[in-house]
Structures are given as C-alpha cells and as structure tokens.
N, C-alpha and C positions, 0 to 999 in steps of 0.2 A: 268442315275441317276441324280438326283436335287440336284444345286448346293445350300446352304447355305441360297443365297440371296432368290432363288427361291422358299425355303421348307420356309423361311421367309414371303415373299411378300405372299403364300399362307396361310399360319397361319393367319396376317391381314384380307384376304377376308374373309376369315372360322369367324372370330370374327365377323366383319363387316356385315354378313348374319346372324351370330344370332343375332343382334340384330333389324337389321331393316329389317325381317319379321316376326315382332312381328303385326303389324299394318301397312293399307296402304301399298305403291310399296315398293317390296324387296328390290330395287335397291336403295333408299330413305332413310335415316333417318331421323324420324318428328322430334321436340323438344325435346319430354318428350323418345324417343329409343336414343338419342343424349345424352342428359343428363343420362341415363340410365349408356349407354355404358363408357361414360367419370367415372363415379362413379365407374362403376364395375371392370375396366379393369386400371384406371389409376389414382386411387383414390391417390396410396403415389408419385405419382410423380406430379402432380397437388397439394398437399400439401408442395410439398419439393419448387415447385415454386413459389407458394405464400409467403411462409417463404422468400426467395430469393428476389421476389420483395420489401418484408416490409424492407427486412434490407437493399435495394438500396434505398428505400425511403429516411430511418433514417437517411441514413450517408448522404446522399442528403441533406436533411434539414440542419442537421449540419454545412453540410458543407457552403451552402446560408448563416444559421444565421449570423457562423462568418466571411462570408465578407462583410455583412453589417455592423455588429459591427464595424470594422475597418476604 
C-alpha cells in the first residue's frame, strides 16, 4: 500500500504529464504548457502570493519613507 507522501508525489507527475505532453518532449515543459499548467492548477495560490508580496512592498515602503523622514 502507498503511503501518503507517495500517492502525493504520484498525483504531481500525473499533473506534470498532462501538461507537458501536450507539445514537444513529454518529459519537458515549453513556456506557453508552463504557463498553462501554473494557471490551471495553481491559479489561487499564485494570487494569494502576489497579494502577499504587494502588501510586503507596502509596508516596506512605509516603513523606508518614515526613516528618512526622521
């Protein structure tokens, strides 16, 4: 029986194979099966970290402005 990690790691390659033999080596993701894949599969979590970086920006900046002020 497959443990957890294993029926895991296998679910990954199962994604990983439909997408990059779409075009070109199976074994390969070109750009546009890359790009593909990252939209289809990991679209709200790719959102949830761009949200994340803007608001490390924000408070970044903030945080700079007011040591210069000072």
């Amino acid at each position: 029986m497959a443990s957890q990690l294993e029926r895991a790691m296998e679910g990954l390659i199962e994604v990983f194979h439909s997408y990059s033999s779409k075009e070109g080596d199976k074994y390969k993701l070109s750009r546009a099966e890359m790009k593909n894949l990252l939209q289809g599969e990991l679209a709200d979590f790719l959102t949830e970290f761009v949200v994340l970086v803007a608001a490390l920006t924000v408070a970044c900046n903030e945080f700079f402005v007011q040591s210069q002020q000072k």
